[in-house]
N, C-alpha and C positions, 0 to 999 in steps of 0.2 A: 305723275302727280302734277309736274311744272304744265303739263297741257291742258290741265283743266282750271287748274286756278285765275288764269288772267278772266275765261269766258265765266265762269263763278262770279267775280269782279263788277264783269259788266250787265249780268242778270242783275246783279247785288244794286247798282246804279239803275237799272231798268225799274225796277221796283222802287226804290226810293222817288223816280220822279213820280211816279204810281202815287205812291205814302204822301206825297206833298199834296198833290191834287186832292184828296182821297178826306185831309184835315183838315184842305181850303190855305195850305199857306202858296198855294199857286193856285189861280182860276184856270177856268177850261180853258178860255183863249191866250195863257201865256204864252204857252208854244210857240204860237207868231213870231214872240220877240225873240225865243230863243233860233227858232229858224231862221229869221231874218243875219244874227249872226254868224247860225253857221253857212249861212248859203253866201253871202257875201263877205264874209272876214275870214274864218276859220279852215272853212274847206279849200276857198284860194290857196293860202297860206300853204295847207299840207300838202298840195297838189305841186306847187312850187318847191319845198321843200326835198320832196319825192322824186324827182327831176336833178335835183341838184346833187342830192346824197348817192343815185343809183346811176348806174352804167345803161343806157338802151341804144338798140339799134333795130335797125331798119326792119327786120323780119318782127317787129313789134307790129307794126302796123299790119297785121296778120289779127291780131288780136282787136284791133279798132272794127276791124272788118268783122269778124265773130262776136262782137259786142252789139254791133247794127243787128247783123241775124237773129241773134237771140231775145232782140226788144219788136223787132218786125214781126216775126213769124207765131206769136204767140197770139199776139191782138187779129191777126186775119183767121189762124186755124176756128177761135174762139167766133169771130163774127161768120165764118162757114159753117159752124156746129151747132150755132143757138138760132137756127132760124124761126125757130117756132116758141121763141124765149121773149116774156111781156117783155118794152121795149127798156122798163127803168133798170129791171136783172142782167138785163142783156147787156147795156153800159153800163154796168157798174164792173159786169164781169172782164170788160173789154179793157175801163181805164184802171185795175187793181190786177188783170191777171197777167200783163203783161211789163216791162221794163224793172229795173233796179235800182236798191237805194243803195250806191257804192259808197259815194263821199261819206253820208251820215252811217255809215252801220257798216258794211265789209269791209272798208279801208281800216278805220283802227281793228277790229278784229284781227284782220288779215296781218296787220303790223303785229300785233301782239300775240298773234302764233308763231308767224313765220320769222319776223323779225323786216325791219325797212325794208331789203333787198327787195322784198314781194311786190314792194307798193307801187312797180311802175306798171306790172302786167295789171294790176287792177285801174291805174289810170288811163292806160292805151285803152282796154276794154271801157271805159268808161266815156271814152272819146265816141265810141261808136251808139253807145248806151244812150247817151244825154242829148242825140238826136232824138226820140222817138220822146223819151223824158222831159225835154224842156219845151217842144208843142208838138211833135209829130203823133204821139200818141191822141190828144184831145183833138187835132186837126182830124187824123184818119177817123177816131170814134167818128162825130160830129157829122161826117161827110159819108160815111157808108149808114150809119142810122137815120137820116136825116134830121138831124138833129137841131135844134135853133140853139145858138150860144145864146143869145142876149139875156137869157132868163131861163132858171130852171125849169125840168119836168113838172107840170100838175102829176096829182095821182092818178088821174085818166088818164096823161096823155103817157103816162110809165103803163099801163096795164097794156098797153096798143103794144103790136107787132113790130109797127117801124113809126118814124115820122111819120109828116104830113108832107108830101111831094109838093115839091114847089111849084107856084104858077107858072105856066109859061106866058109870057108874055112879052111883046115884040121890043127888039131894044136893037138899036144901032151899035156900030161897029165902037163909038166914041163910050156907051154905054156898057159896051161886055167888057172894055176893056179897064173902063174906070172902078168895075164891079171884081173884075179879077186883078186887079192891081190893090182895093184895099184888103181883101183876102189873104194877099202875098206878104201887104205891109204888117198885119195882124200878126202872119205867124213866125216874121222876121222879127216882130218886135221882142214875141217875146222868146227866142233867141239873144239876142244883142243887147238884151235886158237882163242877162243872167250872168252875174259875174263866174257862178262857177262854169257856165259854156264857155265862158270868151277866155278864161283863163287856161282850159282845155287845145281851146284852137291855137292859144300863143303857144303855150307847151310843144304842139304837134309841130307849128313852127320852128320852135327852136331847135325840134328834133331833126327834121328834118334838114335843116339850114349849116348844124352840126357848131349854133354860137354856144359860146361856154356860159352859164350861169355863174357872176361871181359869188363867191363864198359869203362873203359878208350878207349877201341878199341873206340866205339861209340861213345865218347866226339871228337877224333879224325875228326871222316869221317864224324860227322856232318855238318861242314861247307859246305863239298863234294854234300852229302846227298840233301841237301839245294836248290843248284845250281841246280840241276836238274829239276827240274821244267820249271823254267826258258830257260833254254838254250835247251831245250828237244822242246819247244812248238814255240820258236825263231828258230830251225831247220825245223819244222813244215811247217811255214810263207816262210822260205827261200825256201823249197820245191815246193812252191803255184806257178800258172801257168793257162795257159787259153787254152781250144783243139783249136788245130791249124788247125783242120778239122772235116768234120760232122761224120770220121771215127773214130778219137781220142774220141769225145763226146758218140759216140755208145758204145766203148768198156769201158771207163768210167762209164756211167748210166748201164753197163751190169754187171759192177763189183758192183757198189752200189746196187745193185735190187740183186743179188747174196749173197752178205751181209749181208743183213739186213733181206731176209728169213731165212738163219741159225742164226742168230741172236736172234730175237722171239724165233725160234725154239727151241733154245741152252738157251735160259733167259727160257724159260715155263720148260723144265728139268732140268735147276739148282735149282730152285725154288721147283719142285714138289720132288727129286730125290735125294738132295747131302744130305748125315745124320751131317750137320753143325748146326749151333745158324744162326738163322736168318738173322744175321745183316750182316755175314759173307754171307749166300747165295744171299743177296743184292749187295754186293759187285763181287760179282764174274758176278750177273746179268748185272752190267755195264760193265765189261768188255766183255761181249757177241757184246758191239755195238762198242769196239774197233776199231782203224780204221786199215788199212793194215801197215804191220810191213816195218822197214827200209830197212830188209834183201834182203823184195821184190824185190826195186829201184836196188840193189845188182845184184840180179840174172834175171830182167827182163834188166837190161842193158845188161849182159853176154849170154843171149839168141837170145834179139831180137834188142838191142844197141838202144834201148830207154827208158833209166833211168828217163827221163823228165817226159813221160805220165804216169809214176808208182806214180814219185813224185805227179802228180796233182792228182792219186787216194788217196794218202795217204792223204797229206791236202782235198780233199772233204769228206773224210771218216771223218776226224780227226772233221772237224766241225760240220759236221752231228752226230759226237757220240759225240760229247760236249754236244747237244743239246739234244740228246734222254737221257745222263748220266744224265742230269739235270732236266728234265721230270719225271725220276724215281726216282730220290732222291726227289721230292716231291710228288708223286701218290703213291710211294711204303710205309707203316705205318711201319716203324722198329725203 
């Protein structure tokens, strides 16, 4: 019974930010603000926290490394398999079917199944994860679709097969390289623009380095730490939404059916394959049924200007991995 209650809890929350939107005491674009929080205050917080509270060593970074693959390998199988997919389904499927929402959505789960202990395999994984999550995912779409950042898709130029092939046209040495240098700058920025990336890299730092986190840090960001949960899963619910059409619903159940095979796939190789303590490969097995990450809603507004149907994958995602999270914390014996 204790193993279903806490995920009961957090539907319960999931639904409530639902119920708010739903009466108007939150507008559609609240979210922002509550993301803005947790991307920059909250999630920091827990990730320090989780560092400080938990024991890691070095065969962790096993896991950073199985965090990259499992955010890599999804967005290229997807752009090898839809070659013949109009070009707006195709990116949509590319930047929702691939990477994970750890910090907002599996990290309190995870805590609240497993207990703290868990929370560092899901940060080292997340270390690997929030490469592809914070630009590599929108960089690679953009670049194998040919895609223009500046401005979203028209509705024609989504029904096309791919982009529009860039001119060629004759450019000096001073030129390719002023052109590939702000390309670089672009996708560094938004990197180094991300407090919960850079707080990831200090982390791996400190790991690495073997400094000690004083305690007092932690007594601090605990309250921080706390909130997360909460306002993580109430971002969630504000997210939730209904397809406005049988083509919204298609590209939805195309990204959940996309999911959930790397999913399996990715849970049977953490399990057979990571040289961790069990309890630890459990944990990282839930996050395989994570749902799609915030950044998506980000960069599927900036592609194809509909952040709405990314949000309704991320809450269908988000419940459906409540629900497998919860299935496995009681079939799996650790």
């Amino acid at each position: 019974m204790e193993k279903i209650v806490e995920p009961v809890v957090f539907l319960c929350i999931i639904l409530l930010g639902y119920g708010f939107k739903r009466i108007g005491w939150c507008k559609t674009d609240d979210y922002r603000i509550l993301q803005k929080i947790v991307f920059n205050l909250l999630l920091p917080a827990a990730v320090i926290v989780s560092f400080i509270d938990n024991t890691h060593d070095m065969s962790l970074l096993w896991v950073a490394l199985f965090g990259f693959c499992c955010s890599v390998i999804p967005i290229l199988v997807i752009y090898l398999v839809t070659g013949k997919t109009p070009l707006g389904s195709r990116a949509f499927y590319m930047l929702n079917g691939s990477g994970f929402n750890i910090g907002c959505f599996a990290l309190p789960v995870v805590q609240a199944l497993m207990g703290p202990g868990a929370a560092v395999a899901l940060v080292m994984f997340d270390i690997g994860n929030s490469v592809m999550m914070s630009a590599g995912m929108n960089a690679v779409t953009t670049q194998l679709l040919r895609i223009d950042e500046s401005r979203p898709l028209s509705d024609e130029e989504q029904s096309r097969p791919l982009g529009p092939k860039p001119p060629r046209k004759p450019m000096d040495r001073d030129e390719r390289w002023l052109q590939r240098r702000a390309t670089l700058h672009r996708i560094a920025r938004n990197f180094y623009s991300s407090p919960a990336f850079m707080t990831y890299m200090l982390m791996l730092v400190v790991m690495v380095s073997g400094f000690v986190i004083p305690q007092w840090v932690g007594t601090i960001l605990q309250p921080f730490s706390n909130a997360n949960a909460f306002c993580s899963m109430f971002m969630v619910g504000m997210l939730m939404d209904i397809p406005r059409n049988a083509l919204d619903a298609k590209r939805v159940g195309t990204v959940i059916a996309w999911r959930w095979l790397f999913a399996f796939i990715f849970a049977v190789a953490a399990w057979f394959l990571l040289p961790i303590a069990p309890e630890l490969r459990k944990a990282v097995i839930f996050v395989c049924f994570a749902p799609v990450g915030v950044f998506s809603t980000l960069f599927t507004d900036r592609v194809l200007g509909n952040a709405r149907l990314a949000g309704l994958c991320l809450a269908s995602t988000g419940v459906l991995g409540l629900v497998a999270m919860t299935v496995a914390n009681i079939v799996i014996p650790v």
